[in-house]
C-alpha positions in Angstrom: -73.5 -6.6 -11.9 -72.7 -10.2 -12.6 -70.3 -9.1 -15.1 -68.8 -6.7 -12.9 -67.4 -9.1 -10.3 -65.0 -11.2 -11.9 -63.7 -8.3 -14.3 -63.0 -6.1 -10.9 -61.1 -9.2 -9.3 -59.7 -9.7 -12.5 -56.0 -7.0 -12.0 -55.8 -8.7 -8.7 -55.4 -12.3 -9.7 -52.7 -10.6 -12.5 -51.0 -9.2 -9.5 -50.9 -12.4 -7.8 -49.3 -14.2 -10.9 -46.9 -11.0 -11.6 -46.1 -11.1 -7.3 -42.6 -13.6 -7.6 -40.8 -11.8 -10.2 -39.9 -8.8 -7.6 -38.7 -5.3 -9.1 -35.0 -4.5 -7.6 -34.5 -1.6 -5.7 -31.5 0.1 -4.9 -32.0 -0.6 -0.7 -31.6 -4.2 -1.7 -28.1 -3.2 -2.5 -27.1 -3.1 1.1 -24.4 -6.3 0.9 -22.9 -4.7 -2.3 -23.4 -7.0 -4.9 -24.8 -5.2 -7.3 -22.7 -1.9 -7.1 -21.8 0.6 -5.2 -23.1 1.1 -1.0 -23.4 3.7 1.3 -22.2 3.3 4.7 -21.6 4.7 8.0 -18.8 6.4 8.2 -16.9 4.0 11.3 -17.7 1.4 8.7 -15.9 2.6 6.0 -13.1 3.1 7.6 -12.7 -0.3 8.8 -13.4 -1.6 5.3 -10.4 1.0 3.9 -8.4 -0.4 7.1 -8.6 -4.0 5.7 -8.2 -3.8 2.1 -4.7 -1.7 3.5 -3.5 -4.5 5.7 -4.5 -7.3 3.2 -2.2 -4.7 0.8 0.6 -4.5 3.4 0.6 -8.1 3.6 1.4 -8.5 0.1 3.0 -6.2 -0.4 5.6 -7.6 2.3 5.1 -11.2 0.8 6.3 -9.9 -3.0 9.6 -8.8 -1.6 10.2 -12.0 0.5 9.8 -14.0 -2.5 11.8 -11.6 -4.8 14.6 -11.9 -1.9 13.8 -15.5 -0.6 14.4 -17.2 -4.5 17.6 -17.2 -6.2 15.8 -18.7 -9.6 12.5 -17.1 -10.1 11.1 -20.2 -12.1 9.0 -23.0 -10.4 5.3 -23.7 -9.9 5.5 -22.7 -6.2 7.4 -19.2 -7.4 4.7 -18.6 -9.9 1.7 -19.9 -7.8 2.9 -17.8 -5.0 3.2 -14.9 -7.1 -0.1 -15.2 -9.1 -2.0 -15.1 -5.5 0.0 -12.8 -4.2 -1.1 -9.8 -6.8 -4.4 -11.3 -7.0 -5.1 -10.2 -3.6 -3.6 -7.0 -3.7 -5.6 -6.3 -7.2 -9.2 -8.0 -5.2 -8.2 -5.7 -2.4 -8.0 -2.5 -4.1 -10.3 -2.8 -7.4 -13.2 -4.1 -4.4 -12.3 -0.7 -3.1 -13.1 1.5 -5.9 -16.3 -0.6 -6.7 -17.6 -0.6 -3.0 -17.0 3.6 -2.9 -18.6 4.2 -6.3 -14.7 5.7 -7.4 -14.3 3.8 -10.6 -17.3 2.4 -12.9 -19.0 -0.4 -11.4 -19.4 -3.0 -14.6 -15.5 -2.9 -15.6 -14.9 -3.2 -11.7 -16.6 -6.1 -11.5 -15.2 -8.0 -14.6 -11.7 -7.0 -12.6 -12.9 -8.0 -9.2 -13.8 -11.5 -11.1 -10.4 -12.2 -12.4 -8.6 -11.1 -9.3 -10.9 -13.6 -7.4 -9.3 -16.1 -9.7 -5.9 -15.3 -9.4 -6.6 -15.1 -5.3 -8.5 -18.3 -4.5 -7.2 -20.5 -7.0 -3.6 -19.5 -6.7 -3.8 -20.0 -3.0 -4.6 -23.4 -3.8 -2.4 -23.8 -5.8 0.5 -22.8 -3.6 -0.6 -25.7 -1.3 -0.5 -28.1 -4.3 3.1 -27.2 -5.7 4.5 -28.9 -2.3 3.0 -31.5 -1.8 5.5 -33.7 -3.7 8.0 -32.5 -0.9 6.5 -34.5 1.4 4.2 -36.7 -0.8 5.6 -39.6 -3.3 2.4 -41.2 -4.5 2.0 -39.6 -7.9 -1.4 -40.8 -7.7 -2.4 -38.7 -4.9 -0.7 -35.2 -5.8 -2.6 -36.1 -9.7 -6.2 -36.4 -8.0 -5.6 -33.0 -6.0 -4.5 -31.7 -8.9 -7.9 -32.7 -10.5 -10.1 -31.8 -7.5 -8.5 -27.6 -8.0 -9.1 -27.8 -11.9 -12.8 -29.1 -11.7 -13.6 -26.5 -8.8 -12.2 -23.9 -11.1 -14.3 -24.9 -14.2 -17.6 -25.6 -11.6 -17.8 -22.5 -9.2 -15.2 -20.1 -10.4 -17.1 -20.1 -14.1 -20.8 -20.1 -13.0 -20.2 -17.5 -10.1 -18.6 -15.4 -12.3 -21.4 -15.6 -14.9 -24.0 -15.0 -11.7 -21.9 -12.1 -10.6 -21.3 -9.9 -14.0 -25.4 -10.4 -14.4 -26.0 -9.5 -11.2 -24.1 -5.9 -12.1 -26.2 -5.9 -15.3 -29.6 -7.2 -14.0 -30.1 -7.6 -10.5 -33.7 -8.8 -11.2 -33.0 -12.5 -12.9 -29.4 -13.0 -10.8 -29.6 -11.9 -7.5 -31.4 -14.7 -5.6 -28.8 -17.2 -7.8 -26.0 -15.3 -7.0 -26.6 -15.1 -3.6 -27.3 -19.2 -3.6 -23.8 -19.9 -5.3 -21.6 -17.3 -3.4 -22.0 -18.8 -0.1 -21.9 -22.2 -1.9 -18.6 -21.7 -3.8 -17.0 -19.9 0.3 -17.9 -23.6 1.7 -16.3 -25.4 -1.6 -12.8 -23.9 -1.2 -12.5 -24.1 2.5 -12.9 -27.6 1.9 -10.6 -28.0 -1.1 -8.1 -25.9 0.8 -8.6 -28.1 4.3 -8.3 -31.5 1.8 -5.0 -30.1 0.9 -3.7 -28.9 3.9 -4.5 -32.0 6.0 -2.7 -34.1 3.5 0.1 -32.0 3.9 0.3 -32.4 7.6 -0.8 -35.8 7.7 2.4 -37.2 5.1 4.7 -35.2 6.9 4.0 -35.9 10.3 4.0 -39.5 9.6 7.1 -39.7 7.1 8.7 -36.9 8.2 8.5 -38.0 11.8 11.9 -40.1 11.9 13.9 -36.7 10.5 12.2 -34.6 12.6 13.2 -36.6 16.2 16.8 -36.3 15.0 16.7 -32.9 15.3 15.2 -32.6 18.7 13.7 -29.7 20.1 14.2 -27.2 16.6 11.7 -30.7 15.3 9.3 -30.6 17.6 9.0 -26.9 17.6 8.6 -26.7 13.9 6.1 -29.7 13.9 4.0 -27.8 16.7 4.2 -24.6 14.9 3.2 -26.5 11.5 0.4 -27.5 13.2 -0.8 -24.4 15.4 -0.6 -22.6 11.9 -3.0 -24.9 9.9 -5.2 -24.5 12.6 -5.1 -21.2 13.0 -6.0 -21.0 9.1 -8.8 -23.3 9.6 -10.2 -20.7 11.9 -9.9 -17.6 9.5 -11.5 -19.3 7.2 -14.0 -19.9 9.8 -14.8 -16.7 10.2 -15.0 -15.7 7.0 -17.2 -18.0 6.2 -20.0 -16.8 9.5 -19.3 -13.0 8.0 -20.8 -14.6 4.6 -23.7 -16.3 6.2 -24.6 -13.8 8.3 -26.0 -11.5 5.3 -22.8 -9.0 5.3 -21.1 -9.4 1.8 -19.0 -6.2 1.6 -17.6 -7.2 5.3 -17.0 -10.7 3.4 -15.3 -9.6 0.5 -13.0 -6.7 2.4 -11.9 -9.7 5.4 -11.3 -11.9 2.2 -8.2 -10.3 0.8 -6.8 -10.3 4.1 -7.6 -13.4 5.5 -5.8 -15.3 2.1 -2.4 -12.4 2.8 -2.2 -14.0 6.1 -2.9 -17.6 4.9 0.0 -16.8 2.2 2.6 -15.6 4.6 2.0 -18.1 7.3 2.3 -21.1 4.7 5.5 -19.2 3.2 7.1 -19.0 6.8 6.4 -22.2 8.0 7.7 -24.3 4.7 10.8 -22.2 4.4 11.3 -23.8 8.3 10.8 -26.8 7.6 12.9 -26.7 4.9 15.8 -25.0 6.8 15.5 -28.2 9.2 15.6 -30.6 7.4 18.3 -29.4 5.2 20.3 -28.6 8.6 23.1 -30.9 9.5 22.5 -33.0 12.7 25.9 -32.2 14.8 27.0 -33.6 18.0 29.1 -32.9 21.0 32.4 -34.0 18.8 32.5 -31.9 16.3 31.4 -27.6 16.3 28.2 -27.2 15.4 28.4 -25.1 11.6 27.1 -21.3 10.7 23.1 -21.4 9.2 24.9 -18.8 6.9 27.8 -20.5 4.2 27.6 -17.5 2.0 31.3 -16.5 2.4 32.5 -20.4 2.0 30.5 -20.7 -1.2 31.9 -17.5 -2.5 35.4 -18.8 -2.0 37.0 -19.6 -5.4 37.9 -23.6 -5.8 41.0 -24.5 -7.6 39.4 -24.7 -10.9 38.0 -21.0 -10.4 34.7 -22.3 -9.6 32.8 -21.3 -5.9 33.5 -23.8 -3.1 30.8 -26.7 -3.3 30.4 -28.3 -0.3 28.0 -30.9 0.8 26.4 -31.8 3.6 26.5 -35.3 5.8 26.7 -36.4 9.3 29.9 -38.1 8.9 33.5 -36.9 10.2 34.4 -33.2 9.3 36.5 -34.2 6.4 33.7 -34.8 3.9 32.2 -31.7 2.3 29.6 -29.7 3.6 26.6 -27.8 2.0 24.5 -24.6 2.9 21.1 -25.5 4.5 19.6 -22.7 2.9 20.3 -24.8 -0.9 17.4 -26.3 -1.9 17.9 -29.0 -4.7 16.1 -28.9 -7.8 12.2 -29.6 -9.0 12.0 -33.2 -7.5 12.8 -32.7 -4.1 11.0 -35.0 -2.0 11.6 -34.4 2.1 11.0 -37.8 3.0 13.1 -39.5 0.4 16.1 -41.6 1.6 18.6 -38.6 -0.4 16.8 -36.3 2.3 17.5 -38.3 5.5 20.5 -40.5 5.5 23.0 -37.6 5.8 24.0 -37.7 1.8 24.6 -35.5 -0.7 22.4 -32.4 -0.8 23.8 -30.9 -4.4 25.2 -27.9 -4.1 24.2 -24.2 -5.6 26.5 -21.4 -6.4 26.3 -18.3 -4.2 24.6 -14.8 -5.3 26.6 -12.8 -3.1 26.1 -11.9 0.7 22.1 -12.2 -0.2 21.3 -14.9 1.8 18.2 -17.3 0.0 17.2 -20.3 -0.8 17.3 -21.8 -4.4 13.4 -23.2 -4.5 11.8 -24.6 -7.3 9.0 -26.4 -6.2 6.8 -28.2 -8.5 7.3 -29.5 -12.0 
């Protein structure tokens, strides 16, 4: 009997020590991070209604930037690219995973490099133009640092956390879980760093330019800064749908979220660009076309197109398109920008109207 007692407590004290390593079971599946989920109908449809505006989004944004660029080169063509069909491939490869219509492992190593392309490349298109309105080399090379350490120290390990977590839920779930809300908080901030910059430089340097023009100024300045704002407040949101337990929500408000963060930023920069590439004309002299496509086209004497130029001074000097962009180093708030000089000039495409970008180096 003495025996007995300690060899009939003896499986219970194994249970105890056994207790923290939890078998998984497919209800703990409900956020969908380890495959596919089963949902209400009114939910899934609002899921499939997001991933098809987030798609709609880009899909409008790839033909704006197609129609927008005369040369398709650049940092800020290739950034905005690279997000651009990073969200559309998050938004519809999360769709097949979430709906159990394609394998879920394969899915998931997809859904991973999308998340790249989407995230980083959105930073990305904030970095490659900064130099427009920032000169300090030193400043655009330290943000360049801050995106390629975040890559290497949330995009890596998350991804690692996430492909186990398809593979064994047991030993990655709780770390996944950690990380993922972790890595949401990083970006906004690295996105937020970037963005603040931006407005900060070119509401201080900018702000001589931008009283020339008047009211087009201050309405581009407000609606540079009702924008950011209304970005910061996405993101906002989709950080409380993260924390609140409700991943697949998360991850289907995600693609559309960064298609409406990368068509705001694309609208608003084009803008300010248009402005401050506009001539500032008075009561003396008539105030010129936005559209110079049929003057450029106009053979010169030497069989080139017409170049004209643009400046503030009498109508006699040359004149230049406000929708030519100069080349990689164009800096807003450099004295070429502001004192009325020479622009450069670019050679018309034809009645397409767009603007030669090539942000970034």
């Amino acid at each position: 009997i003495l025996l007995s007692h300690p060899l009939q407590t003896l499986p219970r004290q194994l249970s105890l020590v056994r207790q923290p390593t939890r078998h998984y079971r497919k209800a703990d599946n409900m956020a969908g991070e380890t495959g596919s989920i089963s949902l209400p109908l009114p939910i899934s449809m609002t899921i499939a209604g997001l991933f098809a505006m987030a798609c709609l989004n880009c899909a409008e944004i790839g033909v704006l930037v197609f129609y927008t660029f005369k040369r398709y080169a650049g940092l800020y063509f290739w950034s905005m690219l690279v997000a651009t069909m990073g969200t559309i491939f998050y938004a519809i490869v999360n769709l097949l995973r979430l709906f159990a219509l394609a394998p879920n492992f394969p899915m998931a190593v997809l859904l991973a490099l999308s998340w790249w392309a989407m995230v980083t490349g959105q930073s990305v298109v904030l970095y490659s133009r900064l130099h427009l309105v920032v000169s300090n080399r030193k400043i655009i090379r330290r943000v360049l640092i801050m995106i390629i350490t975040n890559f290497f120290i949330i995009h890596i390990p998350l991804t690692i956390l996430w492909l186990g977590c398809n593979l064994d839920p047991d030993y990655f779930l709780l770390a996944f879980n950690v990380y993922e809300r972790l890595q949401l908080v990083a970006f906004f901030i690295q996105e937020s760093i970037i963005s603040g910059l931006y407005i900060w430089k070119a509401g201080r340097d900018l702000k001589p330019i931008l009283a020339v023009k008047d009211r087009a100024g201050e309405k581009v300045t407000r609606q540079l800064i009702i924008i950011n704002s209304l970005v910061i407040l996405l993101d906002i949101s989709l950080i409380i749908t993260e924390y609140t337990g409700n991943l697949y929500i998360q991850t289907s408000y995600q693609p559309l979220v960064y298609s409406i963060k990368l068509k705001m930023e694309f609208i608003i920069l084009n803008k300010l660009i248009d402005l401050i590439q506009r001539p500032q004309c008075n009561g003396r002299y008539p105030r010129y076309p936005r559209s110079h496509t049929v003057l450029e086209s106009l053979p010169s004497v030497d069989g080139e197109p017409l170049s004209v130029t643009a400046n503030r001074g009498p109508p006699a000097e040359n004149y230049t398109s406000s929708r030519a962009v100069p080349g990689n180093e164009t800096n807003l708030a450099s004295p070429e920008a502001n004192n009325g000089g020479s622009h450069g000039s670019t050679r018309s495409s034809g009645p397409r109207e767009s603007f030669d970008i090539d942000y970034g180096a």
